[in-house]
N, C-alpha and C positions, 0 to 999 in steps of 0.2 A: 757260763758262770752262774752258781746259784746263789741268791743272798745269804744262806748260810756261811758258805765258803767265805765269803767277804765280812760277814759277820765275826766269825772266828777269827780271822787274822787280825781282826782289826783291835778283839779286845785280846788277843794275844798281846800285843804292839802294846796298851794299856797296860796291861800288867808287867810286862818290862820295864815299861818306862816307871811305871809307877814302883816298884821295888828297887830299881837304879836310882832314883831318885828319893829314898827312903836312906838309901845304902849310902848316900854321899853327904847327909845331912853330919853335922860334927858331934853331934852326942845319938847318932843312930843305934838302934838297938840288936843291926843284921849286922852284921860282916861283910867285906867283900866276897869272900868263900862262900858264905851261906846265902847271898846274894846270885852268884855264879851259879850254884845249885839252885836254885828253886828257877834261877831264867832260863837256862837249860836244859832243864824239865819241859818249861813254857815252848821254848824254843822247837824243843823237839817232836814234842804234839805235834806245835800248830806246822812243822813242817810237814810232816804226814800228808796234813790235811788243805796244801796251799796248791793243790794242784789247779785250781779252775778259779782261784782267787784272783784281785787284779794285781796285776803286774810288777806294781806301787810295792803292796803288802807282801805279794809272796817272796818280792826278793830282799828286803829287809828284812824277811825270816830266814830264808834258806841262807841269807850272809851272816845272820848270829849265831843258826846252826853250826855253819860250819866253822866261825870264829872259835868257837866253844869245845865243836867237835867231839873228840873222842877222847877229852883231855879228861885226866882221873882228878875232880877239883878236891878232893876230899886230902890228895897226899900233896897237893901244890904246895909249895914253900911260902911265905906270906908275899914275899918280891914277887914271885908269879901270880899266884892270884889277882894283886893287887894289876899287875902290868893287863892281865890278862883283861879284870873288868872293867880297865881304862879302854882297853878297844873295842868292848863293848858300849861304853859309854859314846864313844867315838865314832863308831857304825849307827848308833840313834841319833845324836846330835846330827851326822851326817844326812842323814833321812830326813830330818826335820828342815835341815837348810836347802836341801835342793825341792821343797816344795811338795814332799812326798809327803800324806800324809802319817802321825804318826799314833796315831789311833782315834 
């Protein structure tokens, strides 16, 4: 593993949380949708690059990945979006509770 690799993940994991946590505030200025796109961006980098990361990180990436997937957020219906960045929300908060760290 190189500290890069750990580096990366880890302010990947950072910028997730931290636009989730922009996106849930009650006079937020993103969207869930626009939220969903830009972590799914993040998401998909840092999956690329979680190969020799630790264990912790890469698999809280490669599971937002693939929460997010292949899905088109741009034609989501506002219910889906909405459902969708909740299990996103829910795959971090998860991470954070079993002690993993979360950037």
């Amino acid at each position: 593993m190189t500290a890069k690799d750990a580096l990366a993940c880890r302010r990947a994991l950072r910028e997730i949380r931290e636009i989730a946590a922009v996106a849930l505030l009650d006079d937020a200025q993103i969207s869930e949708q626009e939220s969903l796109q830009t972590i799914a961006a993040i998401a998909g980098w840092a999956a690329e690059g979680t190969g020799s990361a630790p264990l912790d990180c890469a698999n809280v990436i490669r599971r937002l990945d693939a929460a997010i997937g292949e899905a088109d957020i741009e034609s989501l219906d506002d219910r889906s979006a909405m459902d969708l960045f909740k299990t996103v929300i829910a795959l971090l908060q998860s991470n954070v509770r079993h002690g993993a760290p979360a950037g």
